[in-house]
LOTI-687411 format. One record per residue: y, z, x of N, C-alpha, C in turn. Coordinates in pm, whole numbers, plus 50000, padded with zeros to 5 digits. Atoms other than C-alpha are relative to their C-alpha. Layout:
N
YZXYZXYZX ...
This chain:
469
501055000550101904342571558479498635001750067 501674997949910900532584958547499494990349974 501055009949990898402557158640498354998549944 501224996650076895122552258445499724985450017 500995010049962892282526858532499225000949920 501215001250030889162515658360499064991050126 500575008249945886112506858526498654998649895 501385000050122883122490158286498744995150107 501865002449924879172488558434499944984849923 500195020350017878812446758410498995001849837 500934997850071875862459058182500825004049834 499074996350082878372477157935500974987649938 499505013150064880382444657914499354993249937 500815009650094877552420457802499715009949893 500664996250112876742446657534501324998249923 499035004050042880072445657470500464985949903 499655015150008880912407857450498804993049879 501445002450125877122409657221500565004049877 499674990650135878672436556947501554990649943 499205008550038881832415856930500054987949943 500365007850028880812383556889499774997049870 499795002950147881352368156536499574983649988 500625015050017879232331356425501494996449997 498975009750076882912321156244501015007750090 499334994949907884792340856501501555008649954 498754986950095886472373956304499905006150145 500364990249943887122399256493498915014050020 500694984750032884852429856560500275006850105 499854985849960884602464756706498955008650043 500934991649948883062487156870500415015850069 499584985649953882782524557007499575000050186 501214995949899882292536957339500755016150057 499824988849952881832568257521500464999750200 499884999849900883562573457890499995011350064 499904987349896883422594758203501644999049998 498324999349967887272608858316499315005450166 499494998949904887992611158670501545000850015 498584992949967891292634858731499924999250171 499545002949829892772625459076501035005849991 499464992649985894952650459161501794992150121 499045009049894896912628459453499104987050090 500915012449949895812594559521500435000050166 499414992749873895962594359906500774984750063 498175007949887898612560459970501085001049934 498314997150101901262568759669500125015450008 499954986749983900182606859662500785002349833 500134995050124900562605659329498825001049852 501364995450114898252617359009499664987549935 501265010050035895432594358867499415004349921 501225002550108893032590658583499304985750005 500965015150035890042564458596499045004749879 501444994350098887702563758354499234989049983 501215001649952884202553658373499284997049864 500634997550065881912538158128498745005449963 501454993650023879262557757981498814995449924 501145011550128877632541257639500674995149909 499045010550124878792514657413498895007749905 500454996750149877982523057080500194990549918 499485008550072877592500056812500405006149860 499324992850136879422510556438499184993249938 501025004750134876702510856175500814991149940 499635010250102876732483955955501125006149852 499684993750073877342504355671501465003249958 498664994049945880602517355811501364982749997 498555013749981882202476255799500365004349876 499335006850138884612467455562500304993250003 499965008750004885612438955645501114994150148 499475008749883887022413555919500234984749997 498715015849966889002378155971499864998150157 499895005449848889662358256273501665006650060 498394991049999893372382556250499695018949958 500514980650003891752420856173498775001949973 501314998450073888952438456118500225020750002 499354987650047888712472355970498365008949971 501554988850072885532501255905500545014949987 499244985650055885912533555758499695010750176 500224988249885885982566856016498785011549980 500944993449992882642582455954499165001150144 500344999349859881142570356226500915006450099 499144995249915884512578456423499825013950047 500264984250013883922613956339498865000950108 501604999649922880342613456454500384999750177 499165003049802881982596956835500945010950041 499054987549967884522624956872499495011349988 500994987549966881992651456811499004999150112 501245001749875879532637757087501045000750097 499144998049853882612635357322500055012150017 499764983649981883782673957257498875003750079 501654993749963879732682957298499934994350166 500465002049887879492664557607501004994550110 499215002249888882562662557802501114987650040 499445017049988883542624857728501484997149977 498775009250128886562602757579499524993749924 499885011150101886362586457314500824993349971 499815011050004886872549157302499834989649862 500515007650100887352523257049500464985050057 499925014449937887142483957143499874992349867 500255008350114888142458256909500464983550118 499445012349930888602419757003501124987849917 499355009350041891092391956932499634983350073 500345009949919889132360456977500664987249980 499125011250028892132337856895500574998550139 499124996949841893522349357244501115010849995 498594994449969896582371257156499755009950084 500134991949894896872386757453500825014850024 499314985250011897962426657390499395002149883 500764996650082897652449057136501415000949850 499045005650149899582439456751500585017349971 498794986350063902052463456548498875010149927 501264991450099899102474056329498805004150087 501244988449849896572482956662500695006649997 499494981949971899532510156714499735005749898 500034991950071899522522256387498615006449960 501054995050031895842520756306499275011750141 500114987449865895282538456697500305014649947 499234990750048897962563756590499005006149942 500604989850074895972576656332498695001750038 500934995049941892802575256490500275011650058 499514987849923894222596456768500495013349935 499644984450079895522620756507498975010449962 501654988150028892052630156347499265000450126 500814999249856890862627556693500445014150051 499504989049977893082652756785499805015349923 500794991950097892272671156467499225011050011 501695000050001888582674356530500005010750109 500494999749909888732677656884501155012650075 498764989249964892272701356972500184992250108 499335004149902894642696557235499484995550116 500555007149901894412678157515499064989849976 501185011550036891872650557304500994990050072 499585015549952892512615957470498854985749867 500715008750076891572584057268500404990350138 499585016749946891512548857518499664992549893 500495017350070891412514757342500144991750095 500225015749913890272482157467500464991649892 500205008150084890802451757316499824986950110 500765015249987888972416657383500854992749991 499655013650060890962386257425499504990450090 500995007749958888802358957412499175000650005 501264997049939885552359857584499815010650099 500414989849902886212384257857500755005350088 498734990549943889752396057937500265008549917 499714987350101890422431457860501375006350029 499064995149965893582447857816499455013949927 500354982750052893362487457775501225012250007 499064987349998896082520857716499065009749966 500534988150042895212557457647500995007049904 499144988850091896792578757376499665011350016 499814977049959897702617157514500905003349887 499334996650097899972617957221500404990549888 499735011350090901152601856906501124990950002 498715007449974904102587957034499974982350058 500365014549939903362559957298498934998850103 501315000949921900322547657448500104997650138 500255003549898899532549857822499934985150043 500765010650005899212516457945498864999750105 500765001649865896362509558206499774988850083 499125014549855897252489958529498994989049998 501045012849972893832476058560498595007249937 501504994550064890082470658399499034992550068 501255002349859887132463458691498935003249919 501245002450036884142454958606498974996250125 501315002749867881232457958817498475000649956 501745004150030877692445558811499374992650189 500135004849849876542426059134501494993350032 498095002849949880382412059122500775011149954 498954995249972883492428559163501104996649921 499185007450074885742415358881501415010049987 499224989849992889382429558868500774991249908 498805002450066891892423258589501155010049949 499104994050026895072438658662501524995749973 499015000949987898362440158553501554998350153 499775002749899899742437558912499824989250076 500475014849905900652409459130500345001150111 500234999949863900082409059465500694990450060 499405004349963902602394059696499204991350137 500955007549933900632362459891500705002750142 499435001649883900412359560265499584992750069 500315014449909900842335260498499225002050117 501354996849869898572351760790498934997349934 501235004050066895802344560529499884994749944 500125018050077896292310260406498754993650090 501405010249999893172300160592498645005850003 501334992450050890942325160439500344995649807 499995008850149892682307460082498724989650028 501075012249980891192272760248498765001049946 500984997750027887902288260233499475005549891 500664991550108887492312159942500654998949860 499445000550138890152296559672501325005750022 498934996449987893602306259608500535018750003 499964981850046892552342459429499495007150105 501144985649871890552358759750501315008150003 498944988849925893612373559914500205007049884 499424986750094894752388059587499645012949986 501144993550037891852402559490499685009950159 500094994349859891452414559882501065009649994 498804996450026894992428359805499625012549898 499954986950132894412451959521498985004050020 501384990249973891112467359654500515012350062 500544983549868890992504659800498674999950046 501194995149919888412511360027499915011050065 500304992449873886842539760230499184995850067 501355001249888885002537960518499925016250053 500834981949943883112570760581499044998450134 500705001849863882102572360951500334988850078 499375007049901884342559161226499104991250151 500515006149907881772551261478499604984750034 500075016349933880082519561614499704989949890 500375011450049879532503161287501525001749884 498665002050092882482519461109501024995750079 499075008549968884782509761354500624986949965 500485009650000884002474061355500254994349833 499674998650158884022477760913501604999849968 499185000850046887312487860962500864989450074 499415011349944888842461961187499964986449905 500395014850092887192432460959500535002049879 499234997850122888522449360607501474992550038 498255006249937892312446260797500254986549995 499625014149953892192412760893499414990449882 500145010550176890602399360544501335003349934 498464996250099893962417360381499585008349919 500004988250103892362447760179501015003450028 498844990249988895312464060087500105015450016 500184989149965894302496960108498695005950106 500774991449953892532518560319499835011250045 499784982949953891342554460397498615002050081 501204999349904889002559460666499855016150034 500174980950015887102598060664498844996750116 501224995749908885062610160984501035015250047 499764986549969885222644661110499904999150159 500754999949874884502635661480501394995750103 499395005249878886402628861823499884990050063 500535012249889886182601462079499655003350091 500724995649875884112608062359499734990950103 499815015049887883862587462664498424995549930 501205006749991879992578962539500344990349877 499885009550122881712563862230500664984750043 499165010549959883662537162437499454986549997 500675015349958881162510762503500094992949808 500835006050116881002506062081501055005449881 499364999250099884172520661920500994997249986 499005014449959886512492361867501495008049976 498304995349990890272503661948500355012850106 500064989949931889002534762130500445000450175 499065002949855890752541162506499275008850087 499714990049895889992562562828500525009649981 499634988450040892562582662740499915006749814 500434994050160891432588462373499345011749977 501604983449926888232606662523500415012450046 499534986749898890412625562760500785013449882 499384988850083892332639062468499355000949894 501304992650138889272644362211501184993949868 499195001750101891562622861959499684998249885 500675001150129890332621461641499754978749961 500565019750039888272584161535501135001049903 498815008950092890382581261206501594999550034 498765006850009893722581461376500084988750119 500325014549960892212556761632500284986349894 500175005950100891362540561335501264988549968 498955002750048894952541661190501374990950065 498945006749869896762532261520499364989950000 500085007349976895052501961552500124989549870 499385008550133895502488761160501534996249978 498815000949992898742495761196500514988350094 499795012249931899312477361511500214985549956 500425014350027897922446061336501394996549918 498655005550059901352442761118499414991249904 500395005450121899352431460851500065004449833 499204994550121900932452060567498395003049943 501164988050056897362473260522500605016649976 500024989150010898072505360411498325009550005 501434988149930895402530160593500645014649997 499714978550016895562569560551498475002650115 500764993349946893262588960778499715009149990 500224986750073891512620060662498705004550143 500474994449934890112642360936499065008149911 500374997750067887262655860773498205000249972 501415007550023883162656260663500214999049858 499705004350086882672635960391499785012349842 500364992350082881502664160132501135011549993 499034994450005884852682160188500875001549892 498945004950087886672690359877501404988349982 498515008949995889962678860005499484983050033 500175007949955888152644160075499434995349840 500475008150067886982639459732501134989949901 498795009850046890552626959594499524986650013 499795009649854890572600359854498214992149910 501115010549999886732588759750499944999749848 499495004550154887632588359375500764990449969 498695007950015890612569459439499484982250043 500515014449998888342537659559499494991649929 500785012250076886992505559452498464999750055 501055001749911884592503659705499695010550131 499794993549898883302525859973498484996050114 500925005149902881672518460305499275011750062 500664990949908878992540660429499524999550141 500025005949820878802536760820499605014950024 500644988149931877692575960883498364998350015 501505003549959874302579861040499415010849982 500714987850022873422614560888499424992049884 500615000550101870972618360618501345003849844 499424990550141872952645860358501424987950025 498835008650033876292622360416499434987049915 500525006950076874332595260282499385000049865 500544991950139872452615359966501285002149941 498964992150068876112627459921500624984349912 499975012550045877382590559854499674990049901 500845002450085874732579159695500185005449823 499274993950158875862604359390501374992749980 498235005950036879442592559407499864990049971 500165008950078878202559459316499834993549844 500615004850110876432566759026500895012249931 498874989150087878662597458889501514986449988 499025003650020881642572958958499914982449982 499815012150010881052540158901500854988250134 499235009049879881852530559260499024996450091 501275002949911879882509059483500095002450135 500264994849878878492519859786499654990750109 500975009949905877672495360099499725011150103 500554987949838875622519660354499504986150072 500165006249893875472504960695498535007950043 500854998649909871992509860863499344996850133 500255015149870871052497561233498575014350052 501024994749920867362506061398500084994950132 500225004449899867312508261748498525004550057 500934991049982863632518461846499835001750126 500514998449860863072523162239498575000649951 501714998949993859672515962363499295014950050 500364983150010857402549062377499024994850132 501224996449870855562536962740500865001250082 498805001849911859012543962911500294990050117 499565012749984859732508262990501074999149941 498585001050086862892496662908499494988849915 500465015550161863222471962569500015010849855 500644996750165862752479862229499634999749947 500925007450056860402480262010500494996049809 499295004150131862182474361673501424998350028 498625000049967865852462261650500804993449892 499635008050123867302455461294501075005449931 499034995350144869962462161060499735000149887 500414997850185869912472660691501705003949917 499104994050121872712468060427499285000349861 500174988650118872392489460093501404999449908 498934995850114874692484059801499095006349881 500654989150077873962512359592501315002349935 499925003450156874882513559207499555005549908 500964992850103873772525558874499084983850018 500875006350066870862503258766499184992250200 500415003449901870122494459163499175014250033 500664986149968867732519059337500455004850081 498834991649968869202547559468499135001750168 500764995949826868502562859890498344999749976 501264996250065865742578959731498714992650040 501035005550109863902556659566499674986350119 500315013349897864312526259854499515013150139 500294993549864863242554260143500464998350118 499144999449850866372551760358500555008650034 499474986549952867082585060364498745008950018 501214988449969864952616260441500765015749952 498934989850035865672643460250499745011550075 499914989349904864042668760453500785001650109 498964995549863866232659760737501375001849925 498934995650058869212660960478500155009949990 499624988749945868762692160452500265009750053 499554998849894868612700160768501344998950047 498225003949986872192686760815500385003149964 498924990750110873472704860548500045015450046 500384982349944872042739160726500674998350133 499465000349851872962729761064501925001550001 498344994650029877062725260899500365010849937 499364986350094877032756560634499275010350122 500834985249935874742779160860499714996650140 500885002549912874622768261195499115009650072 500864986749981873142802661312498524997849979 500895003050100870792801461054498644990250085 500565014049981869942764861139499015003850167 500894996549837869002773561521498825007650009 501104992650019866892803361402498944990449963 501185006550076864832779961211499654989950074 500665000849877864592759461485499455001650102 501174991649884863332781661743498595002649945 501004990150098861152794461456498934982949980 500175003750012860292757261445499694993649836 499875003550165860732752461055501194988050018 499415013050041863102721361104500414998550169 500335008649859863572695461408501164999750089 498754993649927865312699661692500914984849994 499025010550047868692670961758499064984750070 500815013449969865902648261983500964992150102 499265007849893867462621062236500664994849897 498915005250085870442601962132499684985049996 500155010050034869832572362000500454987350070 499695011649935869812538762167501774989649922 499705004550054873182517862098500884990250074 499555012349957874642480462179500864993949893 499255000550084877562472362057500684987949919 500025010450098876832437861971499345001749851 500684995250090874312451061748500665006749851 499144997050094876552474861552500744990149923 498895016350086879172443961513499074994149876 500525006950129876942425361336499595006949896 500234987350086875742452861153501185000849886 498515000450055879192455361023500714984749966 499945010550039879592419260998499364999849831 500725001550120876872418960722500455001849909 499594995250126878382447560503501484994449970 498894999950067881602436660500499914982649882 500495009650040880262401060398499394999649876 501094997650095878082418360131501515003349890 497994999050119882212427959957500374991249994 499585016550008882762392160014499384991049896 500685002850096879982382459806500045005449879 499214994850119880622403059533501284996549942 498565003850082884452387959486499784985650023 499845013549983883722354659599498484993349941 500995005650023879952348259561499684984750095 499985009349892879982326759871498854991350029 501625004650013875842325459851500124988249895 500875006250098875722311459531499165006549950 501364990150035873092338859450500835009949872 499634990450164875172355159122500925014450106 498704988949933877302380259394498895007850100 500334992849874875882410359636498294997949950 501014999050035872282414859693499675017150072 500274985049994871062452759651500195006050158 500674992649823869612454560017499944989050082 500725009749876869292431360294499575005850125 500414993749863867572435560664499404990250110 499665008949930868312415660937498745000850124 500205000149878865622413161250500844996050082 498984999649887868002415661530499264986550101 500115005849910866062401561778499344986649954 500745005450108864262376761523500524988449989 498895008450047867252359961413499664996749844 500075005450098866112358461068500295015749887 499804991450114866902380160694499404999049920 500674996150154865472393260390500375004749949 499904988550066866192408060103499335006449943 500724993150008864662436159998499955002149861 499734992450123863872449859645499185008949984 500554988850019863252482859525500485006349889 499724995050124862932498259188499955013749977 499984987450011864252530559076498875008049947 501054993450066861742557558992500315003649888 499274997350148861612567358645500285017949980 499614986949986861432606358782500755006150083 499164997149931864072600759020501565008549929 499004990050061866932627558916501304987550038 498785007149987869802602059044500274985249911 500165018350034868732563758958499004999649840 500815004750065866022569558747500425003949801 499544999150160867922576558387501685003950031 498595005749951871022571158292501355011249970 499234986449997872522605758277501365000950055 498135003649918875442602458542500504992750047 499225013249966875862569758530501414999849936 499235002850071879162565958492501205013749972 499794985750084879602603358366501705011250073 498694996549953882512612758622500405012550054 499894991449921883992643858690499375013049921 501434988350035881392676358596500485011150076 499764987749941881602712658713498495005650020 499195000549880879932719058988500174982750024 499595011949949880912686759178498934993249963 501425007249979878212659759120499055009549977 501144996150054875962681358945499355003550117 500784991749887875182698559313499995013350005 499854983949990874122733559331499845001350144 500074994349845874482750859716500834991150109 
């Protein structure tokens, strides 16, 4: 059976849990519009996927009730109509959410039938291939959800994630406990491991901070992982890329099956895939669809801009790793800055952009230097973009912690360990200081990514992420 996910924007829920809500506690209803994400081969079953992404709750004119109980509630299909013509027009599904705030947990004999015929004039309207999902509410804030591809029997869907500054997961799946991490229960409750358990992750960029990212995922118990870098091991990577050998260097072995050989090792029942690769690689976007979460540890610009979209097209959060090393400029040894920066990036958080941790002129530089390197050199001799400069200072305590932070910042989000309501956007550590901050930064309102709410959510588009070149 094809697997089908929901994920709702935290924001989408409270409007939700608002439109539902009844003084004498009937049921009600609501519309919404979603992104689809087609996964072609998820990369640890290697088999086909559908998530889908919310886009906009809608509320059903008044007009349109007819009436509702604490056992049904019912409105004519005018409005319906109206929702299935904005999906056709713009690419969507159309969704309908009703709740049962008695608790019955599923969906009654009369949700199939009244579905059914939704899905029929849906189909109608809209021709082959229309999809309808339903949600339904039980309670205050467990959702169960299927899809109807036909009038027969509804999809069911494994699981419905909700994300806002937490990480909420309610799936049909139960995760088999383990006893190597009964004293990460002690600390975080009985549910961590589960919840650690049914996450996918990527980590994009094997080096000194993704290494380090991926060692600490393993040993919390994410159950999945897929680690993407395009790069080798080089003897200069040794001092800082955890698992890496002598003879790794000698044989130019690729970081992600470093990576893989050393998760493995651990006999901690992680499933890791390794994708040789740069992250903007078709064949790599399966693989970053197929996550919950993804770790940004690359230290280019355009890998980071690229990311940054996949957040907000997919409803998946991003932690980018940042570390400043500055050398002093009177060639003395020391440094004159020495800090880390984590970045969870989101819809409604501010995007690279808009916080100024990227540079887009050097992005696309990086993007010329991989499609054109020719090109790229000309325009460097020609002096129209910068040459590669010295290689950056790096200590590989530094990285660690670096990587300490973000993985801590996924910790906070399922556990809320602070106390502070789950992750915080940005933090930035003085290294040598010993002290943190967090940072805030508000999206622009003429930023094309963050600043409206266009592809929040919105999913899969032709070309990729709404990128031209």
């Amino acid at each position: 059976m094809k697997r089908s996910d929901i994920t709702l924007h935290a924001r989408h829920r409270d409007k939700l849990q608002a439109l539902l809500a009844h003084p004498r506690g009937h049921e009600g209803a609501a519309y919404m519009l979603l992104g689809k994400s087609e996964i072609a081969q998820d990369p640890w079953d290697f088999e086909q996927r559908t998530r889908y992404t919310s886009y906009e709750v809608i509320a059903i004119p008044q007009e349109d009730r007819v009436d509702a109980s604490g056992k049904h509630v019912t409105w004519n299909t005018n409005s319906f109509a109206q929702l299935c013509r904005r999906a056709k027009e713009e690419g969507l599904v159309p969704a309908i959410v009703h709740s049962h705030p008695g608790g019955f947990d599923g969906f009654s004999d009369q949700d199939d039938r009244n579905e059914r015929d939704l899905f029929t004039m849906a189909r109608n309207r809209n021709g082959e291939g229309t999809r309808l999902v339903s949600l339904v509410q039980v309670g205050d804030g467990l959702y169960r959800a299927r899809v109807w591809e036909d009038d027969m029997t509804p999809l069911p869907c494994h699981r419905v994630t909700v994300i806002g500054t937490r990480l909420e997961i309610q799936s049909t799946d139960v995760p088999t406990p383990s006893e190597a991490l009964a004293r990460q229960a002690l600390a975080f409750g009985p549910d961590v491991n589960g919840l650690l358990n049914q996450l996918s992750v990527a980590v994009v960029g094997c080096g000194g901070t993704g290494s380090p990212v991926v060692q600490l995922l393993a040993r919390l118990g994410v159950g999945r992982i897929v680690v993407i870098d395009d790069d080798v091991v080089e003897h200069s990577n040794l001092n800082r890329l955890y698992g890496a050998t002598r003879k790794d260097a000698e044989n130019a072995v690729p970081k992600v099956d470093v990576m893989a050989r050393e998760v493995t090792m651990m006999g901690l029942d992680v499933d890791i895939r390794s994708m040789n690769g740069w992250v903007d690689a078709p064949h790599i976007r399966d693989a970053l669809k197929s996550c919950d979460v993804i770790f940004g540890c690359t230290d280019d610009h355009a890998g980071r801009l690229y990311l940054n979209r996949v957040a907000h097209f997919y409803l998946i959060p991003v932690i980018d790793v940042g570390l400043v090393l500055m050398p002093r400029d009177d060639g003395e040894p020391g440094l004159l800055e020495m800090a880390a920066r984590v970045s969870v990036l989101f819809p409604t958080s501010a995007c690279h952009g808009c916080r100024g941790t990227v540079d887009r002129v050097r992005a696309r530089e990086e993007d010329l230097q991989r499609s054109d390197p020719a090109e790229y050199e000309r325009q460097k001799t020609e002096a129209y973009v910068r040459g590669g400069g010295n290689p950056a200072p790096a200590v590989v305590t530094f990285t660690s912690e670096a990587a300490t932070m973000a993985v801590n910042e996924l910790l906070a989000g399922l556990v809320d360990f602070r106390g502070g309501g789950g992750w915080a956007w940005q933090r930035y550590r003085k290294l040598d200081k010993g002290f943190e901050r967090p940072q805030a930064a508000q999206p622009q309102p003429d930023c094309p990514v963050c600043g409206s709410e266009e592809y929040w959510g919105l999913g899969d588009v032709d070309p990729f992420l709404d990128r031209i070149g």
